[in-house]
N, C-alpha and C positions, 0 to 999 in steps of 0.2 A: 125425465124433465131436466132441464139445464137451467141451473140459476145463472144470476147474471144482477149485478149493479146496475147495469146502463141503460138507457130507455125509459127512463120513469115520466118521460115529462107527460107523460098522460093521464095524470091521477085528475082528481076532479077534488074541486071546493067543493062547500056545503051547496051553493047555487048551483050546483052541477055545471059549469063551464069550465076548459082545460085549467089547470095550475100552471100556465106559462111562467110563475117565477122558479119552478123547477129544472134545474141546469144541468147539462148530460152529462157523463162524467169526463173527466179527460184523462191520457197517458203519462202517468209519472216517467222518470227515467230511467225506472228500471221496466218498466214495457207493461208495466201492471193498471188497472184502472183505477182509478181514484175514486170514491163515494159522489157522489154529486152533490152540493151545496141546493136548501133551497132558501126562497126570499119568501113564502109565504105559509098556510096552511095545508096538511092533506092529509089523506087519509090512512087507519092503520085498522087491524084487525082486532083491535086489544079485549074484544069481547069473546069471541071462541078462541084463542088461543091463550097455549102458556096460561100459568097461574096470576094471582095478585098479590103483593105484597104491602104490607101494615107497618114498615119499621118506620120509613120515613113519614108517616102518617099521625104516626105515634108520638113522634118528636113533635111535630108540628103543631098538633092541638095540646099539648103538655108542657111546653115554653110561653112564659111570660115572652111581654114585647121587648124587654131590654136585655133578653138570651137573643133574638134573633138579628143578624146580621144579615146585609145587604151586599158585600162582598167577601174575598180570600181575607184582600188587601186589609179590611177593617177587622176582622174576628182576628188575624194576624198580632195587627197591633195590639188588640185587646189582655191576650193574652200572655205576648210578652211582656209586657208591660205589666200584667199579673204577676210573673213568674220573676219579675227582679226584684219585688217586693217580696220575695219571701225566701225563706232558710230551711233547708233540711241538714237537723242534726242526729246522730246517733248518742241515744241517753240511756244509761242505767234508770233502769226502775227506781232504786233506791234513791236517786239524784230526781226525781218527779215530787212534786207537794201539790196536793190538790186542796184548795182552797172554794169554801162553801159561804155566799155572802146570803145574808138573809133579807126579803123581802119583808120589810116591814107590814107591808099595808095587805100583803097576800104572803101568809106564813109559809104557805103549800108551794111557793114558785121561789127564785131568787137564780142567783146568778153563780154561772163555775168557773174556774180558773183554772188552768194548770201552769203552775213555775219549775223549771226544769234547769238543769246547768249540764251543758255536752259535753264529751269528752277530753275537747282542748278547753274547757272551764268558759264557756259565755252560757250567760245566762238568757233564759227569754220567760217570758211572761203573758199567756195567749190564753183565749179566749175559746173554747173546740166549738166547732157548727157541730150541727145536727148527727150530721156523717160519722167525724172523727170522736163524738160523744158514744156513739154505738160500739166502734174498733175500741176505746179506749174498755169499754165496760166488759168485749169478746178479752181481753187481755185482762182484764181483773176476775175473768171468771164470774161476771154478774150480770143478771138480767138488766139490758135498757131501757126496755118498756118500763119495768118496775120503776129504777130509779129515777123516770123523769118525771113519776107522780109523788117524790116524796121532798122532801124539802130541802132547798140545795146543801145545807149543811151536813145534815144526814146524808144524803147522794154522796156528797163528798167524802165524808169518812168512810164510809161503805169502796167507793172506788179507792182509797186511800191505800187500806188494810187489803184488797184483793191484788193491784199490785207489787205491796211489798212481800206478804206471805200467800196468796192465792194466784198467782202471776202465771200463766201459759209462758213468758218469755221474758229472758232476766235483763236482755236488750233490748229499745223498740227506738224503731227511725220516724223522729216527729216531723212532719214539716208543717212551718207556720208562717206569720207577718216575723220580718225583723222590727217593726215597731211594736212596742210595748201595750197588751193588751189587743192584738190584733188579733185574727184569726186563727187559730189551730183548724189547719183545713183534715190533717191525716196522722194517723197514730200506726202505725205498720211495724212488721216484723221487720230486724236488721239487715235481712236479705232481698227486702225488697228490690223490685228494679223497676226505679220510675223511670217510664216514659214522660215527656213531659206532649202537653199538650199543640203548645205550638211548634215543638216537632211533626206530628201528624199534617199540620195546616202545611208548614214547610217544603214537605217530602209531597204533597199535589201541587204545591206552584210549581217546584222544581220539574215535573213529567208531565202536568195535566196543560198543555197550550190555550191558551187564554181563547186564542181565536175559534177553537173550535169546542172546549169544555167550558159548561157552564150553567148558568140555576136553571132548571126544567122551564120547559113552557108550559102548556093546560091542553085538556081536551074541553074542548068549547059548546061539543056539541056531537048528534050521530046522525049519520044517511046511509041508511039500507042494511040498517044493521053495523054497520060501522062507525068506527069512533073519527071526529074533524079533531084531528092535534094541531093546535098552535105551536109552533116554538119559539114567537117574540111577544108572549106576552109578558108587560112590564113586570120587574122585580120591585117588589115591594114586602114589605112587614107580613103581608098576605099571602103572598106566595112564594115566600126564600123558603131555601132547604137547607140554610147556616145557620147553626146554634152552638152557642157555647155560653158555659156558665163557672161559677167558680171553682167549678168541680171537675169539668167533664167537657169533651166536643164531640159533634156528631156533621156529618157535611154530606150532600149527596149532588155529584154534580152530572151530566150525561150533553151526549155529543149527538142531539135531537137537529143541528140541521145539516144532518148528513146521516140520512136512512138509507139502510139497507134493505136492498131486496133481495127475499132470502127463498121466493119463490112464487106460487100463484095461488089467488082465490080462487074459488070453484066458478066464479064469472070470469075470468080470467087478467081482472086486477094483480097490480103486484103487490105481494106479503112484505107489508116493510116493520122493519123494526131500528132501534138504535141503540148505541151502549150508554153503560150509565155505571157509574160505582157510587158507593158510601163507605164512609172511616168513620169510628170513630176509636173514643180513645178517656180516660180519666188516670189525672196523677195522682187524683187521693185514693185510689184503690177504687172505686164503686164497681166498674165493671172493667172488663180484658182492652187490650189493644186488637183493632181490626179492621181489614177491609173486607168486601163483598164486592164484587163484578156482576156481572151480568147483560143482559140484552130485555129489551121491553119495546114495549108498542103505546104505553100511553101513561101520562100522571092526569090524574084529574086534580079538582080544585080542595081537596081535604087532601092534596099528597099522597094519595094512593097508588100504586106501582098496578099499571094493567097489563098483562100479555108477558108475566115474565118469563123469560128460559134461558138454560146454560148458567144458572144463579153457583156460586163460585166464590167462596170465603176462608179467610184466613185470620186465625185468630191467635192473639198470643198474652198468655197472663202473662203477669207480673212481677216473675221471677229474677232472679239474680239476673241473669244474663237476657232479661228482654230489651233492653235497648240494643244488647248485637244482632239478636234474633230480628229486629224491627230491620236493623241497619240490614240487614244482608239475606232475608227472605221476602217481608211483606215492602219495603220499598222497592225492591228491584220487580217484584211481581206487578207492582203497580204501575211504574217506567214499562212493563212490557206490555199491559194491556191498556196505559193511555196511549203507547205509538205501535201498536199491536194490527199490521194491516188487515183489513178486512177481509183479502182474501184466503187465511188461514180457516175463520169461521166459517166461512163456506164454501171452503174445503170438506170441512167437517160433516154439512150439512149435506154435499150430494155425496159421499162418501157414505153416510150414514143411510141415501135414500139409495142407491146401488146395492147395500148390503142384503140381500134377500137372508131373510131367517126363518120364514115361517111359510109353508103354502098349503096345511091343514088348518082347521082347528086345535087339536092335538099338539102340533108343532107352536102353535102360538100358547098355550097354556103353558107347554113344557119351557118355551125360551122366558114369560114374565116370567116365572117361577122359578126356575134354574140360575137363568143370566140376571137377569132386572131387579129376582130378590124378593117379589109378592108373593103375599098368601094365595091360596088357591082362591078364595072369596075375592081378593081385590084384582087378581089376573083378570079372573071371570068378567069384572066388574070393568076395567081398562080396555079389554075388547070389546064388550057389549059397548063402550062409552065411544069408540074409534069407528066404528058401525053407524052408530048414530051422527056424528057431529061431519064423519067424512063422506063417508056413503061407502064405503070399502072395506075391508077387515085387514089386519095390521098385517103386514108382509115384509117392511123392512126394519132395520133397527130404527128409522128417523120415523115411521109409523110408533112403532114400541114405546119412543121416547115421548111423541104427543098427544099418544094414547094412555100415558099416566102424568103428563102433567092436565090434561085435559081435568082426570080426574081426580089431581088433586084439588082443582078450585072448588070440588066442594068439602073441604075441610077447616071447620071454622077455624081451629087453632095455631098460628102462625109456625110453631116449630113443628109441629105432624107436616104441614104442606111441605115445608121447606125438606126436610128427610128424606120427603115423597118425591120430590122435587129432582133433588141430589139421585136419588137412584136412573130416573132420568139421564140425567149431566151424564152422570156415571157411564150408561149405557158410548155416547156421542163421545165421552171421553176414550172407552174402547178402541173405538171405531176410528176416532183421528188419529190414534197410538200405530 
């Protein structure tokens, strides 16, 4: 079977009549063909293929409305504009005073302080969220649960006495508001390495082209078993995949009107899909630096990722040297897979489906098991499952690879799938090597 980009104008709407705003592809100048643009809705396969993914799904009903943003351009500013407001100093422990004011009216609550003077002697005076209340207490050697039921003067003597003689670290890098009484957003080791947030938003405008990356559209609807993806439906508060908060960003943006076809339905429709990534990223420590890639066939209206494969991530804590690691792995990885042509992925894909590995049963147990990495139970399980959904039994690696992402979608747990997922990738990664 030969895949092939071109010729799609034949998918059908939900009313079953041609998609004529579907446009053929045409020859760049290096002789290659280009994706074809479309102007309306069509069809994708996102229900038997590839897995489903919860991340950006997760975001979306766990964000307040004044986390989600509506463009780059706006969460951009938001953030910068965060980040000039505030100070990271390196402070001796010793030079920390943690002040406990007491709630009159509610003995058991009141309010915490930490006053601090950095190394070149400025002083600040801040206020810790929630967050850098925890780290502060992980650095005093004291439980935070406990002390945020005890009354803040107490709390605070408690955190007072664990940093000066109970202290994990005799250095910590605070960063806070430089106005007085502002936020203490993070309490970190001196070796921290922030990234800062609107770096991450930065390093997508700089690779990601406006004209062609951008906030998902919906699947609106299904015929014949297939899912109707929109890809202009309106961006709104309801449907962004931009959030950021004073802690943290997360963004998921994908290039839904220019589907690939990456091969055929067993009616002889074509298998399309499109790419998509998400970043995200916290300066206060909460979680690592990262992007994910991948390919997909559909979002529905909760954010759900349908039909994913090829899922592809890089992650980087927060070490001394993670803003080089940022600078010179996960940005350049990202520049390569926003202007990453198309025909390399499928490349992959009939390369993968050429590759015969299997023409016993036998042969197929021993290559999951061997190459792919499955238990003998989940081999068993991934053939029976490639039997079922294709009507064949797995014969090449590109068979092996959709014969366990098949069955990873039924694993509730989003980091088993994704594992499951990866051994997949793994297999196609071979193969394109």
């Amino acid at each position: 079977m030969q895949y092939t980009i071109k010729n799609i104008n034949n998918l059908m709407q939900i009313d079953g009549s041609p998609q004529n705003g579907i446009m053929q592809g045409e020859v760049n100048p290096s002789g290659r063909h280009t994706e074809p643009a479309v102007t309306g809705a069509y069809q994708t396969n996102a229900f038997q293929h590839g897995i489903g993914n919860s991340a950006v799904s997760s975001q979306w009903f766990s964000r307040p409305d004044d986390q989600k943003f509506l463009s780059l351009d706006e969460m951009l500013a938001f953030k910068k504009q965060d980040a000039r407001s505030m100070n990271s100093r390196i402070v001796n422990t010793h030079k920390m005073n943690i002040v406990g004011k007491l709630d009159e009216e509610n003995p058991s609550r009141g309010d915490i302080f930490v006053e601090y003077t950095d190394e070149e002697g400025h002083e600040a005076f801040n206020a810790p969220t929630n967050w850098s209340f925890g780290q502060l207490s992980q650095l005093a050697g004291a439980p935070a649960g406990y002390l945020k039921d005890l009354p803040a003067p107490i709390a605070a003597d408690a955190l007072q006495w664990g940093l000066r003689y109970n202290r994990s670290r005799e250095v910590v890098k605070a960063y806070g508001h430089a106005t007085e009484g502002g936020d203490l957003r993070a309490a970190t080791g001196a070796d921290y390495g922030r990234i800062y947030d609107f770096e991450i938003i930065e390093a997508v405008k700089k690779f990601a082209d406006p004209d062609r990356w951008k906030i998902p559209g919906m699947m609106t609807g299904q015929k014949e078993g297939r899912a109707i993806y929109d890809p202009f439906v309106p961006v709104t508060k309801d449907t962004t995949t931009l959030f950021a908060s004073d802690r943290d960003v997360f963004l998921f943006l994908v290039d839904d009107t220019h589907p690939i076809e990456v091969g055929k339905l067993a009616n002889g429709d074509p298998d399309l899909m499109f790419r998509g990534f998400y970043a995200w990223n916290s300066e206060t420590g909460s979680k690592t630096a990262g992007i994910a890639a991948m390919y997909l066939r559909g979002v529905c209206m909760n954010r759900n990722l349908w039909g994913v494969e090829n899922f592809q991530e890089i992650k980087i804590r927060h070490t001394k040297f993670a803003p080089d690691r940022f600078a010179y792995e996960a940005a350049p990885a990202l520049q390569s897979f926003a202007h990453g042509a198309t025909a390399n992925f499928l490349d992959g894909v009939q390369a993968a489906q050429d590759a015969v590995v299997a023409r016993t049963d036998e042969d197929r147990l021993e290559f999951l098991t061997k190459r792919a990495g499955l238990s003998q139970r989940m081999a068993k399980a991934a053939a029976a499952r490639h039997v079922q959904e294709e009507d064949k039994p797995v014969r090449s690696v590109w068979d092996a690879a959709q014969a366990i992402t098949a069955l990873a979608r039924d694993i509730p747990h989003q980091d088993s799938r994704i594992d499951l997922e990866r051994k997949a990738g793994a297999l196609l990664d071979k193969v394109a090597a």
